[in-house]
MMTF fields as JSON, N, C-alpha, C and O atoms, coordinates in Angstrom:
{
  "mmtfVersion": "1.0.0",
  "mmtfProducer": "UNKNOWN",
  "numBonds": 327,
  "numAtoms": 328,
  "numGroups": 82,
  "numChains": 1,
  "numModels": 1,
  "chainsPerModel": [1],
  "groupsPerChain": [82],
  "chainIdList": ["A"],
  "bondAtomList": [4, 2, 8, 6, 12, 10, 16, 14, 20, 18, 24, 22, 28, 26, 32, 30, 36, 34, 40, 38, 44, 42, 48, 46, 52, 50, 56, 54, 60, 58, 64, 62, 68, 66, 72, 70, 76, 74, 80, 78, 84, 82, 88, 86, 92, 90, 96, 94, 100, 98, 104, 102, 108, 106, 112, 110, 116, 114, 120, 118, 124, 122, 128, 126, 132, 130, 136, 134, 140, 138, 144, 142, 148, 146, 152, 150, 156, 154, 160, 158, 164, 162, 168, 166, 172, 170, 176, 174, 180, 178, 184, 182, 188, 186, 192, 190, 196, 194, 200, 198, 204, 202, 208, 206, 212, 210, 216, 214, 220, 218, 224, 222, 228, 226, 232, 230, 236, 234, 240, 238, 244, 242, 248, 246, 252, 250, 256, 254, 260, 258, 264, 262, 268, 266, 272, 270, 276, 274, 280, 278, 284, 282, 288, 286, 292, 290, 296, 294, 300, 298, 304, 302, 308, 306, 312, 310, 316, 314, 320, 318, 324, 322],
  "bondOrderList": [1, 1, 1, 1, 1, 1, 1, 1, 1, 1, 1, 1, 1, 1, 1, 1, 1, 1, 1, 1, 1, 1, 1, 1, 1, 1, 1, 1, 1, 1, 1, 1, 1, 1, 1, 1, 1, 1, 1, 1, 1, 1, 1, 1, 1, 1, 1, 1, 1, 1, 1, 1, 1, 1, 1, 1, 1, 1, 1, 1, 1, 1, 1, 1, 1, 1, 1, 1, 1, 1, 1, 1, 1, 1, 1, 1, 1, 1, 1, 1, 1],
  "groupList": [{"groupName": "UNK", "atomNameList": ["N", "CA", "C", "O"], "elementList": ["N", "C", "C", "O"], "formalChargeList": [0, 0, 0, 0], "bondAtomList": [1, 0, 2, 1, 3, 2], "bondOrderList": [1, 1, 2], "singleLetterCode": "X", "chemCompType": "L-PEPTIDE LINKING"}],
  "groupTypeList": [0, 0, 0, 0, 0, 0, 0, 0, 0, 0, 0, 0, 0, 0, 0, 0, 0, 0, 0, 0, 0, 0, 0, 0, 0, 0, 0, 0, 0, 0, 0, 0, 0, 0, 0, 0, 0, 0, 0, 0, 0, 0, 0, 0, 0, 0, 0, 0, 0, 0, 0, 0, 0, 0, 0, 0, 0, 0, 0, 0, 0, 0, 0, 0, 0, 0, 0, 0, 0, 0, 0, 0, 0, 0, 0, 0, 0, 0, 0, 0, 0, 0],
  "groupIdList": [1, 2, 3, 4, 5, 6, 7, 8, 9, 10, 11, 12, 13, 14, 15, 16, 17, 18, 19, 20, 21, 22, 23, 24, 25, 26, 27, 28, 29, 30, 31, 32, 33, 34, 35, 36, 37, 38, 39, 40, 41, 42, 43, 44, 45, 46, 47, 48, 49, 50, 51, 52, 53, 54, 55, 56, 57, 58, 59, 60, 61, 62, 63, 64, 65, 66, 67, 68, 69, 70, 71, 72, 73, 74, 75, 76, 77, 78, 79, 80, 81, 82],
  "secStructList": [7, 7, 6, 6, 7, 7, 7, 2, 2, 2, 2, 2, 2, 2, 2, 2, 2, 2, 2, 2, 2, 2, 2, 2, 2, 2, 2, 2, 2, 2, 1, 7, 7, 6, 6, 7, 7, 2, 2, 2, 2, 2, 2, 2, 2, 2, 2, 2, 6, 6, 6, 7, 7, 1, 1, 1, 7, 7, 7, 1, 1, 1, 7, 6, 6, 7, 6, 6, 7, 7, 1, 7, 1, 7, 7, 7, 7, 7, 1, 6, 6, 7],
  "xCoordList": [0.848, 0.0, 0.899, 1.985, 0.597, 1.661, 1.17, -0.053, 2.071, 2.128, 0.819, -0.029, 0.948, -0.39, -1.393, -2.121, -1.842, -3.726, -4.129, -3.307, -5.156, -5.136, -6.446, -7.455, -5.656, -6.826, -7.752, -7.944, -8.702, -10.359, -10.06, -10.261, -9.69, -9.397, -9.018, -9.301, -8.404, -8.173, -9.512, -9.814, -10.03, -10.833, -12.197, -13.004, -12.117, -13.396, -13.436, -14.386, -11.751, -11.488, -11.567, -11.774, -11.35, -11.339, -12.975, -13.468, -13.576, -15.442, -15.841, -16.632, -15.18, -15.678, -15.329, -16.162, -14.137, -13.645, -14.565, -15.087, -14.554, -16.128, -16.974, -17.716, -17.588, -19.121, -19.1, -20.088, -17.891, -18.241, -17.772, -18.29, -16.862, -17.209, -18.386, -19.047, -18.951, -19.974, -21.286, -22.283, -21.323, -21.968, -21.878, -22.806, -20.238, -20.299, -20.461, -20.344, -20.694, -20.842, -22.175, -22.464, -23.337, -24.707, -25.656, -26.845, -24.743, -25.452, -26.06, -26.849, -25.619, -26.082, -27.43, -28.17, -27.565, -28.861, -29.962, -31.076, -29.497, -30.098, -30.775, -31.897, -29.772, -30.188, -29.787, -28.71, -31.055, -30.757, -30.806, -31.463, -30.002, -30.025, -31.538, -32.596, -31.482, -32.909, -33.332, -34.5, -32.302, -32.451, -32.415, -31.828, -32.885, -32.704, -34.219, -34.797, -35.047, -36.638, -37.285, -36.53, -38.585, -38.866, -38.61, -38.245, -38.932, -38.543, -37.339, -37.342, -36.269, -34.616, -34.562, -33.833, -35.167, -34.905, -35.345, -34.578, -36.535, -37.247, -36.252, -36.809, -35.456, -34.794, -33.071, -32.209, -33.149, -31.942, -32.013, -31.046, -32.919, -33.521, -33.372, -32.788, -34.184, -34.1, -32.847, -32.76, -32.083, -30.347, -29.972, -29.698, -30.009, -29.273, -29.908, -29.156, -31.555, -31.914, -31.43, -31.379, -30.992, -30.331, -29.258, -28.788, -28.71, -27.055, -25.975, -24.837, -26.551, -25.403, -25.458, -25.835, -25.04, -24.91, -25.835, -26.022, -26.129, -26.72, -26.804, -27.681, -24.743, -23.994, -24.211, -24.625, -23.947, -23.568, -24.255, -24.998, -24.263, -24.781, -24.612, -23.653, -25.635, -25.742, -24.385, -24.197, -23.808, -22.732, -23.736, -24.849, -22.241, -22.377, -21.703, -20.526, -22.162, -21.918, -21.761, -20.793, -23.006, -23.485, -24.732, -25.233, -25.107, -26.275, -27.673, -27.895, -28.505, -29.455, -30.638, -30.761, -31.387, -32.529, -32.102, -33.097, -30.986, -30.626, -30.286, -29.1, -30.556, -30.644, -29.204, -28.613, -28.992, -27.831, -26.418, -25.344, -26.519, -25.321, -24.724, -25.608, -23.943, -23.373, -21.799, -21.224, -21.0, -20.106, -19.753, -20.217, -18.988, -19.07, -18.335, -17.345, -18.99, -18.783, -17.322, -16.645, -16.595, -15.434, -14.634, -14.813, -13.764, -12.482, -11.267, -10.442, -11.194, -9.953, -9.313, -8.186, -10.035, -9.626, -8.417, -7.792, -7.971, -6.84, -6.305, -5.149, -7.491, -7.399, -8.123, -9.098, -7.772, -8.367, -8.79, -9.877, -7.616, -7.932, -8.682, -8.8, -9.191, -9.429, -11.332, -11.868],
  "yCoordList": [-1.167, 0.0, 1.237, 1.143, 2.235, 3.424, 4.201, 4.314, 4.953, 5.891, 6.5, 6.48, 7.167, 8.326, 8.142, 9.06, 6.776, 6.077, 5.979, 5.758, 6.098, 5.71, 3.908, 3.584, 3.422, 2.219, 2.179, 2.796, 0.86, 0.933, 0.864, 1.949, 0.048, -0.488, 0.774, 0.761, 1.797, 3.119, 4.151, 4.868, 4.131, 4.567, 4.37, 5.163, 2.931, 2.518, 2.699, 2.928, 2.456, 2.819, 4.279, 4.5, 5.466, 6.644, 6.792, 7.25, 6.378, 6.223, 5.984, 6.715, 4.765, 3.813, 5.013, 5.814, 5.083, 6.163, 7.796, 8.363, 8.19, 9.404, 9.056, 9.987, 7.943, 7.754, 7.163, 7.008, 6.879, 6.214, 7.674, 7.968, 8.477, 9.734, 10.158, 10.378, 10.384, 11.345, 10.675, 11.388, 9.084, 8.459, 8.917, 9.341, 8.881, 9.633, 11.322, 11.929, 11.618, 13.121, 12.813, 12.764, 12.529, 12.549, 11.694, 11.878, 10.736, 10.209, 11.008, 10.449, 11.926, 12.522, 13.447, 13.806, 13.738, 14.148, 12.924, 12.946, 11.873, 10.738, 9.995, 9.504, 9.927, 8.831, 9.987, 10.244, 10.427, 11.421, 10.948, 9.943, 11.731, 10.601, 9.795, 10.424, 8.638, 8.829, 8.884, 8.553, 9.432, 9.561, 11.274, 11.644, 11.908, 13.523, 13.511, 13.452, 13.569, 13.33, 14.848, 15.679, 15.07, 15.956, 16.719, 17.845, 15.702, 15.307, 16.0, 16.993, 15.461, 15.765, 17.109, 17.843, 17.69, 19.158, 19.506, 20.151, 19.316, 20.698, 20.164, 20.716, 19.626, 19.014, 19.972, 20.353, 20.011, 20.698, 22.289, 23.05, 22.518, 24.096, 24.733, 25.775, 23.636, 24.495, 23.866, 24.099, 23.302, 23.153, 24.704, 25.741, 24.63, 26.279, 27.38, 28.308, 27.919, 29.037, 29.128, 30.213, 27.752, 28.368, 28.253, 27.72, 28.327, 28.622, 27.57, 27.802, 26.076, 25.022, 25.093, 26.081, 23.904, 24.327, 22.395, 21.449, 22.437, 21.346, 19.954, 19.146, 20.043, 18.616, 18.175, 17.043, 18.999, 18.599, 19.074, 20.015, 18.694, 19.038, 20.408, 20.754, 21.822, 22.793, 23.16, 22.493, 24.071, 24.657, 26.19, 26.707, 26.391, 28.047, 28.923, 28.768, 30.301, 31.33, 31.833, 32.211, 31.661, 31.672, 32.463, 32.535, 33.072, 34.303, 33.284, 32.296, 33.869, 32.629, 33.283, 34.504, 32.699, 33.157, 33.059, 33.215, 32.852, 33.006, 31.767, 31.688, 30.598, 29.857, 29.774, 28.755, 30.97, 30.832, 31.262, 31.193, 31.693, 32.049, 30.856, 30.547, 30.066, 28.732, 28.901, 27.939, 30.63, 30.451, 31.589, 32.646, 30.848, 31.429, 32.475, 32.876, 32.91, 34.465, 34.341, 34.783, 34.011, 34.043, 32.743, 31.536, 33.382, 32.713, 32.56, 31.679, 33.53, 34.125, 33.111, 33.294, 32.112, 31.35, 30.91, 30.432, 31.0, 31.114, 29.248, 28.841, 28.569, 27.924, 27.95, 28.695, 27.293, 27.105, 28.87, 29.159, 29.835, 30.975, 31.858, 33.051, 31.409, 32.756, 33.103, 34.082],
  "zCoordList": [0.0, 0.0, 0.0, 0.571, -0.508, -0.759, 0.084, 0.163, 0.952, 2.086, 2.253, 3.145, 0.865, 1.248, 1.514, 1.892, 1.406, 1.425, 2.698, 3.588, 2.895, 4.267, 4.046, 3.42, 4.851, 4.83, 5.679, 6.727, 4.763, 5.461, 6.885, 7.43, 7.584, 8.953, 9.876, 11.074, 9.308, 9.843, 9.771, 10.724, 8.903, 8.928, 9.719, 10.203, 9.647, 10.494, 12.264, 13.012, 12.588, 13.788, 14.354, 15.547, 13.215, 13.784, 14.065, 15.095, 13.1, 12.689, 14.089, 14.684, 14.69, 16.3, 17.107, 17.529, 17.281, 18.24, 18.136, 19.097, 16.977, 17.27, 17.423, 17.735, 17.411, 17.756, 19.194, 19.912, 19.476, 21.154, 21.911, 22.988, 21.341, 22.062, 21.944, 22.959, 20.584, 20.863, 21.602, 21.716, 22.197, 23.15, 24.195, 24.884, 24.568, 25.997, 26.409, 27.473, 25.414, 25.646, 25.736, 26.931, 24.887, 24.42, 25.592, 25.851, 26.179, 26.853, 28.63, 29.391, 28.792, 29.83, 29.657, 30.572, 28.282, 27.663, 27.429, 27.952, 26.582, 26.53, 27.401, 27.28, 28.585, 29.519, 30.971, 31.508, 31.217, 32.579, 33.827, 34.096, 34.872, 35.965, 36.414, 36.405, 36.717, 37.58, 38.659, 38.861, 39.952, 40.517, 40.947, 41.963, 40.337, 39.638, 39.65, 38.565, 40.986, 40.532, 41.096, 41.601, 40.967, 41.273, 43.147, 43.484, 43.847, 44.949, 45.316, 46.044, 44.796, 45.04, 44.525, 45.192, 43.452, 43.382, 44.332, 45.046, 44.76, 45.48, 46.893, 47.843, 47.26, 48.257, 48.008, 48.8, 47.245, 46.429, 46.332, 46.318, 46.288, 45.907, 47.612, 47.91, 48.733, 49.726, 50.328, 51.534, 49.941, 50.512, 49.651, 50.254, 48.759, 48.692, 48.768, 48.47, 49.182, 49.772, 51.174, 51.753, 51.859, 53.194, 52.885, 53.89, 52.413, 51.986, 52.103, 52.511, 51.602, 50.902, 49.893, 49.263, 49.397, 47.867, 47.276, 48.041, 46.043, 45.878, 45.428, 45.121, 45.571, 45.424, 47.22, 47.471, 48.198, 49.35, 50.502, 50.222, 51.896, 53.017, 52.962, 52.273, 53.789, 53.447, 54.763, 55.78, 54.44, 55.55, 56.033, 55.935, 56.645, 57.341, 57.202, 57.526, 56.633, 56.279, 54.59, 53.931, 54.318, 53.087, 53.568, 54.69, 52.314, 52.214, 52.264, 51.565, 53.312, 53.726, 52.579, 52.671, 51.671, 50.875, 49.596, 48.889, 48.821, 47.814, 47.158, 47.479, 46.353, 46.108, 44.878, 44.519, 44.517, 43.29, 44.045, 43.447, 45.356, 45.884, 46.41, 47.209, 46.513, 46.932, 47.556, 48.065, 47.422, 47.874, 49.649, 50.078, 50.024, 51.565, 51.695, 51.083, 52.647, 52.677, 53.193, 52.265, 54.075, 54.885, 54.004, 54.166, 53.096, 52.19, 52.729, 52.488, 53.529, 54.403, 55.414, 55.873, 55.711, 56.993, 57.147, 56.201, 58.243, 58.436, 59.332, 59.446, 59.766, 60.504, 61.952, 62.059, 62.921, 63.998, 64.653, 65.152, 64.471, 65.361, 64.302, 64.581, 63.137, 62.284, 62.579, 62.061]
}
């Protein structure tokens, strides 16, 4: 085969390799969590009007009422005395 060609077998592999990416990109649209139910939002919504955020347990010192604010007010910490 002369340099410049590219063969079928190459081709079909680059073919596999974009379509199983564009699976894993597509599939979070496709197939949504199901445990993402109506329930867990509204469970989610009031974890961050009191000021956590809505991967995790809500903390302290975050703006209480605001549901889009998720970061804490005091960055500064210094440790145990701050």
């Amino acid at each position: 085969m002369p340099v410049g060609q590219t063969s079928i077998p190459k081709i079909f592999a680059a073919g596999g390799i974009f379509g199983f990416s564009y699976y894993l990109w597509m599939r979070q649209y496709w197939f949504p969590n199901p445990y993402k139910t109506r329930e867990v939002q509204n469970i989610e919504d009031r974890f961050t009007a009191g000021g956590g955020a809505p991967t995790h347990t809500p903390g302290g010192g975050t703006k209480r009422g605001d549901s889009n604010n998720v970061e804490p007010r005091n960055t500064s910490s210094t440790g145990v005395d701050s």
